[in-house]
PAPALO-332154 format. One record per atom (N, C-alpha, C): residue in one letter; x, y negated, z negated. Coordinates in steps of 0.001 Angstrom, whole numbers, padded with zeros to 6 digits, always signed. Layout:
N
aXYZ
...
This chain:
156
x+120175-100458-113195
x+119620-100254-114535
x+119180-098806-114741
x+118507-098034-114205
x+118553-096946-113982
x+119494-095883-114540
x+120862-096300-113687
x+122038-095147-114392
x+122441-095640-115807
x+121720-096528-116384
x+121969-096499-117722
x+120775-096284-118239
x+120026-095544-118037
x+118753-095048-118364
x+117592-095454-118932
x+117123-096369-118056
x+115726-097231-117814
x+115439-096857-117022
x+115153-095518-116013
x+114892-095295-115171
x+113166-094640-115462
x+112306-095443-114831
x+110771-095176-114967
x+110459-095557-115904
x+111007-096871-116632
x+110835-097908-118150
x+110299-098917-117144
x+109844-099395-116579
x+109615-100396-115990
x+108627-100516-114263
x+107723-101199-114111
x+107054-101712-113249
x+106444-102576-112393
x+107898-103529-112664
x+108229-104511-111740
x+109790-105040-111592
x+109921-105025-110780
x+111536-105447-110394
x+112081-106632-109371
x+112572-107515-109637
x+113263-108363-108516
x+113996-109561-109090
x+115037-108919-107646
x+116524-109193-107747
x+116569-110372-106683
x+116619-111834-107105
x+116479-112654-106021
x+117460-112642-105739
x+117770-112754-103916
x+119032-112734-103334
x+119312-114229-102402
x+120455-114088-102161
x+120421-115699-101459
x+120444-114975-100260
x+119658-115125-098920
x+119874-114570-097936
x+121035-114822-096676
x+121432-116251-096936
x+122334-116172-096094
x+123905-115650-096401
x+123894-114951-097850
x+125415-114583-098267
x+125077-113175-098224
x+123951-112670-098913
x+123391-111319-099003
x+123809-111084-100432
x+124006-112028-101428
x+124524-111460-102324
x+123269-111942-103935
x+122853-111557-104718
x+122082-112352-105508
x+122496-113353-106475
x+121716-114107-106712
x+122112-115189-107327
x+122100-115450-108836
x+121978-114155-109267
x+122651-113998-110846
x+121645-114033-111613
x+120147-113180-111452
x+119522-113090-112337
x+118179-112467-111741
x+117451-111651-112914
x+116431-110742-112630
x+115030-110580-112970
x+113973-110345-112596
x+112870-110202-113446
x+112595-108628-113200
x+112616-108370-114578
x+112210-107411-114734
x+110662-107131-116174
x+109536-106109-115686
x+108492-105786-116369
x+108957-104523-116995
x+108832-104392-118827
x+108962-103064-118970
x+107641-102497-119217
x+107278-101360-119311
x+105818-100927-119739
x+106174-100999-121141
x+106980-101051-121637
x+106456-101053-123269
x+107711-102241-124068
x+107212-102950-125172
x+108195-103779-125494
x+109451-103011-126056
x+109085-101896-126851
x+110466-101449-127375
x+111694-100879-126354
x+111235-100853-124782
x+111784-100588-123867
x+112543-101563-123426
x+112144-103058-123389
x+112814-103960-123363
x+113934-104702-124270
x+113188-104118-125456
x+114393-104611-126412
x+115755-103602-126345
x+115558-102287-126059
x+116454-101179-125273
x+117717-101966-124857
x+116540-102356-123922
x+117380-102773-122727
x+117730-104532-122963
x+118181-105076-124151
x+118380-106431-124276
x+119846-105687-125165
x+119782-104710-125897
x+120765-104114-126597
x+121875-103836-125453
x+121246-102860-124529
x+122142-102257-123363
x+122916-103436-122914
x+122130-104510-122494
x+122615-105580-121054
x+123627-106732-121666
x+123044-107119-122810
x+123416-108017-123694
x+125210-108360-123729
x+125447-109247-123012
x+127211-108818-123284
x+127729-108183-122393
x+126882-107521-121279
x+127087-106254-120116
x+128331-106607-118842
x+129526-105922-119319
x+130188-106175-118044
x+129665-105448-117203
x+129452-106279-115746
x+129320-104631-114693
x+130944-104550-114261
x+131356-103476-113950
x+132446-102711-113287
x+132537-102832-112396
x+131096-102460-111427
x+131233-101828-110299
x+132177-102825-109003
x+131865-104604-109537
x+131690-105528-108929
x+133072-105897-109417
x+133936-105419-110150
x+134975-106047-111125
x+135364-107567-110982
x+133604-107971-111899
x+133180-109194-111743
x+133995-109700-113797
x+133866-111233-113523
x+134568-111437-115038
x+133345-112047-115493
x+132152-111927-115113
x+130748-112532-115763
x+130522-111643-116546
x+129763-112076-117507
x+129203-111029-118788
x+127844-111487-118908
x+126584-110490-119079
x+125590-110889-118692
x+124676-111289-119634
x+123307-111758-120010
x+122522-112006-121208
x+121511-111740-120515
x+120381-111488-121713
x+118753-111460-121792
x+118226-111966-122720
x+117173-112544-121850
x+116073-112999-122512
x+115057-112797-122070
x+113720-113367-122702
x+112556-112819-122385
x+111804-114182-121341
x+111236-113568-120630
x+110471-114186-119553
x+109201-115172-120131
x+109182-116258-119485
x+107788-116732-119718
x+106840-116241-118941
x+106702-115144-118050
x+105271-114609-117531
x+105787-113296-117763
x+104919-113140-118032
x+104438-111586-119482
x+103746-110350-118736
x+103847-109510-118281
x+102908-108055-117941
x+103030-108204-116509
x+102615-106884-115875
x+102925-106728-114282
x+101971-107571-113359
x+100687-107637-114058
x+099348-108733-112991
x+099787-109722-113090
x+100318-110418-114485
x+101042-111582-114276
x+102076-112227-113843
x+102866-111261-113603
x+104105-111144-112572
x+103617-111092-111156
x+102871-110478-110803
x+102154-110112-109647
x+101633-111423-109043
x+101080-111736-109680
x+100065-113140-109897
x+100903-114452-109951
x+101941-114518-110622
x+102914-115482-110601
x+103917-115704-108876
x+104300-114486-108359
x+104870-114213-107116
x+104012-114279-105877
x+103299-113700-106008
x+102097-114079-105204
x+102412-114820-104200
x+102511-116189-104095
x+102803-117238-103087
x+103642-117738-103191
x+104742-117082-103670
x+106066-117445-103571
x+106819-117348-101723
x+107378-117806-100974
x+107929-117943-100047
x+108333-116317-100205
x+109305-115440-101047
x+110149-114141-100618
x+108997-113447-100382
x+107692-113256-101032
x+106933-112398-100908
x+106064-112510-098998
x+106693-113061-098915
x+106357-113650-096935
x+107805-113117-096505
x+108785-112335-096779
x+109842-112602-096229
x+109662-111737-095147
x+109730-111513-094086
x+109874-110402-092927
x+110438-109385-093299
x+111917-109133-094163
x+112404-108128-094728
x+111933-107937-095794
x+111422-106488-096454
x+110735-106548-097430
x+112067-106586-098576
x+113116-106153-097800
x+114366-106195-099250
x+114155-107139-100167
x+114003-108368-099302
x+114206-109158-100839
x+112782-109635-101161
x+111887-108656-101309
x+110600-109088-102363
x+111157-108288-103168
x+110011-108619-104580
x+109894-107905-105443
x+109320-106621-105208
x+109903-105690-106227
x+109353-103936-106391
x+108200-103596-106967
x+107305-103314-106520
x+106466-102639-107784
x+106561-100978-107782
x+106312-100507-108800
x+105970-099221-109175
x+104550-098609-109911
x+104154-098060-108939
x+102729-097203-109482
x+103241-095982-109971
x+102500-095841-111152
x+103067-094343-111871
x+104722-094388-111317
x+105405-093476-110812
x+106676-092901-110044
x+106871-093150-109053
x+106253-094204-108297
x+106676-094927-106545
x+106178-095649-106762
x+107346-096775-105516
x+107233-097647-105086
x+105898-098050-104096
x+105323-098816-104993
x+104215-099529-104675
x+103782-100604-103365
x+103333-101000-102293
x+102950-101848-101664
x+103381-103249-102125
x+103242-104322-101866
x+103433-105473-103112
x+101867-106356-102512
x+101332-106172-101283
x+100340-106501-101260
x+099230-106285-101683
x+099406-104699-101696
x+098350-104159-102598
x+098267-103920-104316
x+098984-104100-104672
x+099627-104500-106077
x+099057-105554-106413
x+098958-106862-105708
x+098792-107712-105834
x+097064-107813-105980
x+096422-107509-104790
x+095326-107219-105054
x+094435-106255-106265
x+094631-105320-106839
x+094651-105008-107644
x+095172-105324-108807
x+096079-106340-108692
x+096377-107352-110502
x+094886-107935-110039
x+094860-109055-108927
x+093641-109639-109016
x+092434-109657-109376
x+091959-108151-108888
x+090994-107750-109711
x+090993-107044-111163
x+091791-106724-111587
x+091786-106681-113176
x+092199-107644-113877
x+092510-109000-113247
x+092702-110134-114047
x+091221-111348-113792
x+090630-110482-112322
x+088904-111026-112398
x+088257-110492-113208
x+088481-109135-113529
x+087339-108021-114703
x+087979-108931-116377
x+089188-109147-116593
x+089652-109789-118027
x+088833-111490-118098
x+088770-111665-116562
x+088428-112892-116826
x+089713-113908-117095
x+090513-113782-116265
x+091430-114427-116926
x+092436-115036-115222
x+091577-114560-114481
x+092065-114882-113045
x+092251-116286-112428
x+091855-117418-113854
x+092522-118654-112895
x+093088-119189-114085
x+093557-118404-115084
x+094646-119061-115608
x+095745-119628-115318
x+096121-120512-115782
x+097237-121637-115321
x+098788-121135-115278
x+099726-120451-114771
x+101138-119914-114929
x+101848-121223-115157
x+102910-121030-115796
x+103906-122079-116355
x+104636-121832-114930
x+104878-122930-114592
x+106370-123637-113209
x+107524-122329-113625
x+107955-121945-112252
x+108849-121252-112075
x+109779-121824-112728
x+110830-120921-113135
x+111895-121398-114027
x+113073-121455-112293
x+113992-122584-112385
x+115395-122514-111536
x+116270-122227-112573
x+116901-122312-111764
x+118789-121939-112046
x+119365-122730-113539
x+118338-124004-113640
x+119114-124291-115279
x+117827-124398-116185
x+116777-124021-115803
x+115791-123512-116209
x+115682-122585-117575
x+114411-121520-118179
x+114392-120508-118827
x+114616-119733-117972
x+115270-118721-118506
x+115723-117333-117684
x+114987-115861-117580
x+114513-115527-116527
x+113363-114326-116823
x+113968-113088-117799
x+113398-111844-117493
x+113724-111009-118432
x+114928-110557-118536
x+115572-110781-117628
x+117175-110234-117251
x+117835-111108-116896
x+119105-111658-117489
x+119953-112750-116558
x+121409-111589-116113
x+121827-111795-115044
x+122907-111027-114702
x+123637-111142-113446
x+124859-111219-113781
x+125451-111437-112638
x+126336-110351-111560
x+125897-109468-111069
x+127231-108807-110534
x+126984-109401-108994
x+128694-109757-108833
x+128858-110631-107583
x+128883-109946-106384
x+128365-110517-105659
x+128412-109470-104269
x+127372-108647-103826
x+126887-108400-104720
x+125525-106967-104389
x+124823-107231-102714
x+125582-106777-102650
x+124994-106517-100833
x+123452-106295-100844
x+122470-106507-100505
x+121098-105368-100199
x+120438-105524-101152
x+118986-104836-101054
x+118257-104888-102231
x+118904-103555-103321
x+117885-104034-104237
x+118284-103277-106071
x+117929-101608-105058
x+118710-100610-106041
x+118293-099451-105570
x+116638-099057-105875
x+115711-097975-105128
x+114987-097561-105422
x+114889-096477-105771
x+115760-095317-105482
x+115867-094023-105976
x+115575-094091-107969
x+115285-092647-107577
x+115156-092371-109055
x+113928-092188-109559
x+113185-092806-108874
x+111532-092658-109332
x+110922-092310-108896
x+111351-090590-108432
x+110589-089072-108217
x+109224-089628-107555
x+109807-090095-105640
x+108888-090536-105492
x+109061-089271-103493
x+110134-088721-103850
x+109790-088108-102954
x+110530-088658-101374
x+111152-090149-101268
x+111426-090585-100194
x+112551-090594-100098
């Protein structure tokens, strides 16, 4: 997403992968910092062949039922990937221009969702596979590895 220029539009990322193929399983959550960034990027993706994969899927978006990065944060939380030994397949966060911790991310949604007061609100059930679809649905087949991280002038 990046080389089509969302690059530092966004502050949360993940690309669930199936681990025993290495390849993901056709869909994304992504946080933008601002809504008109997302709708950007519903224009961009919308219909999106990827190439790279010279895959014959064409991709769609829609919008997520958990809303903002603490709540994303907060939603993943105790999800099984966020335990994974490899950090590839957790989710990304981004502070300012780097890649963020996800533990400490996490802790810090916590406490600004203890200061809102809003820290034992109830999250709606993960969406599956025929489920609602988070912010990104997309398929390119094969993707070896986690999503890239470059790009966000972080120095590594």
């Amino acid at each position: 997403i990046d080389d089509l220029g969302f690059v530092r539009l966004y502050d949360f990322f993940y690309l669930p992968m199936d681990v025993h193929n290495r390849s993901n399983v056709g869909y994304a959550f992504i946080n933008f910092w601002k809504p008109e960034d997302a709708e950007q990027f519903r224009g961009v993706f919308s219909e999106h062949r990827f190439q790279k994969f010279q895959s014959r899927k064409i991709s769609s978006v829609c919008s997520a039922h958990v809303q903002g990065l603490d709540e994303n944060l907060k939603h993943f939380e105790n999800r099984a990937v966020t335990h994974a030994r490899n950090d590839q397949y957790r989710p990304i966060v981004f502070e300012g221009n780097c890649r963020a911790d996800f533990e400490e991310a996490v802790a810090g949604a916590k406490a600004r969702l203890a200061a809102k007061g809003t820290s034992n609100a109830p999250l709606a059930p993960a969406a599956g596979p025929r489920g609602r679809r988070p912010a990104a649905e997309w398929s390119p087949p094969s993707a070896a590895g986690p999503p890239p991280t470059g790009g966000h002038g972080c120095g590594s």
